[in-house]
C-alpha positions in Angstrom: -63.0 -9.8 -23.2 -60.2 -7.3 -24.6 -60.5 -9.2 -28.1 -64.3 -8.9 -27.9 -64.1 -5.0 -27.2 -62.0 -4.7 -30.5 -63.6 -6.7 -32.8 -67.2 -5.4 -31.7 -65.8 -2.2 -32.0 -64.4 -2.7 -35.4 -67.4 -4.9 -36.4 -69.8 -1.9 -35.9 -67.6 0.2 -37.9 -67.5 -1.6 -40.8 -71.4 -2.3 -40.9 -71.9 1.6 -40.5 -69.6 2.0 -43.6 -71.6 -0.4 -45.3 -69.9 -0.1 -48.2 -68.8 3.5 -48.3 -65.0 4.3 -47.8 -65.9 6.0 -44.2 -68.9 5.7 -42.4 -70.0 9.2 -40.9 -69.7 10.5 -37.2 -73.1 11.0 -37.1 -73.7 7.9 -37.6 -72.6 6.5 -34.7 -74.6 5.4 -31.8 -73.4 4.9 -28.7 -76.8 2.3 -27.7 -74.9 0.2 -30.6 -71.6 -0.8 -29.2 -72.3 -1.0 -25.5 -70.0 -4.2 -24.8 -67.1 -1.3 -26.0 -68.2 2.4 -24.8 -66.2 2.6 -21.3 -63.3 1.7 -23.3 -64.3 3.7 -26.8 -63.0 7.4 -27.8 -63.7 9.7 -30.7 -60.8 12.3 -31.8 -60.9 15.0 -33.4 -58.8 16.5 -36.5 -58.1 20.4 -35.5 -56.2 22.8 -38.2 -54.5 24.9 -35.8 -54.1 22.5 -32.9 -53.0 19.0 -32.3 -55.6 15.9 -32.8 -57.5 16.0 -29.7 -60.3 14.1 -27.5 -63.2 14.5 -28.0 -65.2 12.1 -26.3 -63.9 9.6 -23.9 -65.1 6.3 -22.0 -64.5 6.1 -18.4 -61.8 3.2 -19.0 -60.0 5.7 -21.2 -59.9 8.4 -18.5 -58.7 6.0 -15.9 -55.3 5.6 -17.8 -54.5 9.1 -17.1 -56.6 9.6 -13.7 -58.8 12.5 -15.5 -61.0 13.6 -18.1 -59.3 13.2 -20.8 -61.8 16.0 -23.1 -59.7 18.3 -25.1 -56.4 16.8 -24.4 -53.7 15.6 -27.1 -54.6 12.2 -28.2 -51.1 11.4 -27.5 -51.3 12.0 -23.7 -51.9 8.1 -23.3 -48.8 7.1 -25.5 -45.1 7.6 -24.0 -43.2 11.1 -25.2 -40.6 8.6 -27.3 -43.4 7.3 -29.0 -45.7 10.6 -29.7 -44.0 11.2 -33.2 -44.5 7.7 -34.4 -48.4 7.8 -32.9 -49.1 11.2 -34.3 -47.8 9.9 -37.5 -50.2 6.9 -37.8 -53.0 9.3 -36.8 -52.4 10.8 -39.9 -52.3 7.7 -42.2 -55.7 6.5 -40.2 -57.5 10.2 -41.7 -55.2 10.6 -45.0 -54.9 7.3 -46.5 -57.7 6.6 -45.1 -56.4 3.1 -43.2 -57.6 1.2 -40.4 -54.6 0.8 -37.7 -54.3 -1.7 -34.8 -51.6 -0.5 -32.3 -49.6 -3.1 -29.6 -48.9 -1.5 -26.2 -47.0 -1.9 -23.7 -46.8 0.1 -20.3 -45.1 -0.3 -17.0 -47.5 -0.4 -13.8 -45.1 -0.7 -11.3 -41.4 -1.3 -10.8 -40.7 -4.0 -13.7 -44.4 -5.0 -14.3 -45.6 -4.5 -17.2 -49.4 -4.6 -18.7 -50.1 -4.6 -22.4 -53.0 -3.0 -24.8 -54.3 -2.6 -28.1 -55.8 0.8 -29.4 -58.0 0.6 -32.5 -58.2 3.4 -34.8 -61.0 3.8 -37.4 -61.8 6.8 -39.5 -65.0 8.8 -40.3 -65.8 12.1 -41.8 -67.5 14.8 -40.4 -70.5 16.7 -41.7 -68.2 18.7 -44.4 -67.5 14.9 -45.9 -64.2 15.5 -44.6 -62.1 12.8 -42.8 -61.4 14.5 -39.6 -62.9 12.4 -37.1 -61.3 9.0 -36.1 -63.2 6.0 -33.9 -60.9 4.3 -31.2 -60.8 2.2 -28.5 -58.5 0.5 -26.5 -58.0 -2.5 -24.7 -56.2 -3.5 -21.4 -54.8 -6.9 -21.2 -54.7 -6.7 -17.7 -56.2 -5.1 -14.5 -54.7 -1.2 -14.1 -53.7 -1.0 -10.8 -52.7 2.7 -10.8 -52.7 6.1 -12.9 -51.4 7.3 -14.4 -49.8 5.5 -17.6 -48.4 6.0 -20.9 -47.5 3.3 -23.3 -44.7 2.2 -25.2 -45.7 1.0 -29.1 -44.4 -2.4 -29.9 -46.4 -3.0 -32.8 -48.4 -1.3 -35.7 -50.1 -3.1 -38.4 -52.5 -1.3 -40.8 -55.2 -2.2 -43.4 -56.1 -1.0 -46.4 -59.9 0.5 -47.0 -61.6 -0.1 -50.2 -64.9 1.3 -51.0 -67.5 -1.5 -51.6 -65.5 -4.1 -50.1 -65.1 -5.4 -46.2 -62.1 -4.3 -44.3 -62.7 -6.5 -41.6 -60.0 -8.9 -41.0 -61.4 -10.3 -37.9 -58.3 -12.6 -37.6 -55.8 -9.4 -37.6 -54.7 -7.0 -39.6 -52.6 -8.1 -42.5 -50.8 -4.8 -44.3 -47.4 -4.1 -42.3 -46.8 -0.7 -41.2 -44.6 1.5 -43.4 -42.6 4.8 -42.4 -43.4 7.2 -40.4 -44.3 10.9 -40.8 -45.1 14.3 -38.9 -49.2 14.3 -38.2 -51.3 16.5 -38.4 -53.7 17.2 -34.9 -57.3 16.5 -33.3 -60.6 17.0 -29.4 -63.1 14.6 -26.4 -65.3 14.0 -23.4 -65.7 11.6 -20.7 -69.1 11.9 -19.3 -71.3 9.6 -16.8 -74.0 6.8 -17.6 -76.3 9.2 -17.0 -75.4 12.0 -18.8 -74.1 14.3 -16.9 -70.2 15.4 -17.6 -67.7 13.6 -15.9 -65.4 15.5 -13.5 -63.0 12.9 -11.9 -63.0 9.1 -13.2 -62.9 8.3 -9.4 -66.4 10.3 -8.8 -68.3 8.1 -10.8 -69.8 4.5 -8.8 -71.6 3.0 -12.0 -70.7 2.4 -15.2 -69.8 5.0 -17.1 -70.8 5.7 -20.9 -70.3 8.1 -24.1 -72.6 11.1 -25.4 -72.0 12.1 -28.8 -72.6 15.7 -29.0 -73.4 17.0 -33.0 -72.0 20.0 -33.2 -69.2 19.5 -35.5 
């Protein structure tokens, strides 16, 4: 299920850039890619501020026990590991790239559960990229909140306009150095509609709005 939620993810992607280097925000609809939305996020680039949430699945906001709307898209990722993560958000929107990130997080005592985050980027209605596609993956049942993972491995792929960058197999470019990123914002909302307050309020399933007012 975990791989499915990642390649389906990834899969839409890639036939909404149809082609193009990025596909655009806009484009994205969440009726498309409901085997992934509890478990889909969408950041956002800010110039003054850090990259931010802004929209979040209901799996999402269960790592942290809250909506997760507005916060640093780092929260999730462990303080050690915030440098390294912030720096791939900014290859994902500068390059641009598509990056696959391997986590691991401790539960409780010495268990540990492991994840991958997909990150995909898109450009906003300016034509800028500034917008980047996620989702993330539990290998494992999360048994309590919150948590914040370690990264054990990156791997990156290269976008070329006109040509598939879907390596459905993996990715196959290794990661390179790291640098200082840049920053992004999201919401966590219910099935039907209505804004989320708790991730423990909500008895259904739980999906994503995309509001268009960037």
């Amino acid at each position: 299920m975990q791989d499915e939620i990642i390649l389906d993810l990834l899969t839409y992607w890639e036939n909404l850039r149809a082609g193009r280097i990025v596909p655009a925000r806009s484009d994205i609809d969440p009726r498309e890619i409901k085997s992934a939305l509890d478990h889909t996020f969408i950041l956002e680039q800010c110039p003054s501020c850090t990259t931010r949430f802004r929209l979040a699945g209901i799996k999402m906001c269960d790592l942290l026990g809250m909506e997760l709307r507005g916060m640093p898209a780092h929260a999730v990722i462990a303080p050690e590991f915030r440098d390294q993560f912030n720096a791939q958000l900014a290859d994902v929107m500068g390059a641009p790239k598509i990056v696959e990130l391997h986590l691991s997080g401790e539960i409780s005592g010495d268990r540990q559960i492991n994840a991958r985050m997909l990150l995909l980027p898109m450009h906003d209605k300016n034509d800028a990229i500034t917008r980047v596609l996620g989702c993330l993956s539990l290998q494992g049942n999360l048994k309590r909140a919150p948590i914040r993972f370690d990264i054990t491995d990156v791997k990156t792929t290269r976008i070329v306009a006109g040509q598939s960058a879907t390596p459905l197999q993996g990715f196959a470019e290794p990661s390179v150095g790291f640098e200082h990123a840049p920053t992004q914002v999201f919401k966590c909302i219910n099935g039907d509609g209505g804004e989320r307050k708790t991730p423990n309020q909500s008895a259904g399933r739980s999906h994503l709005r995309l509001v268009k007012d960037d």
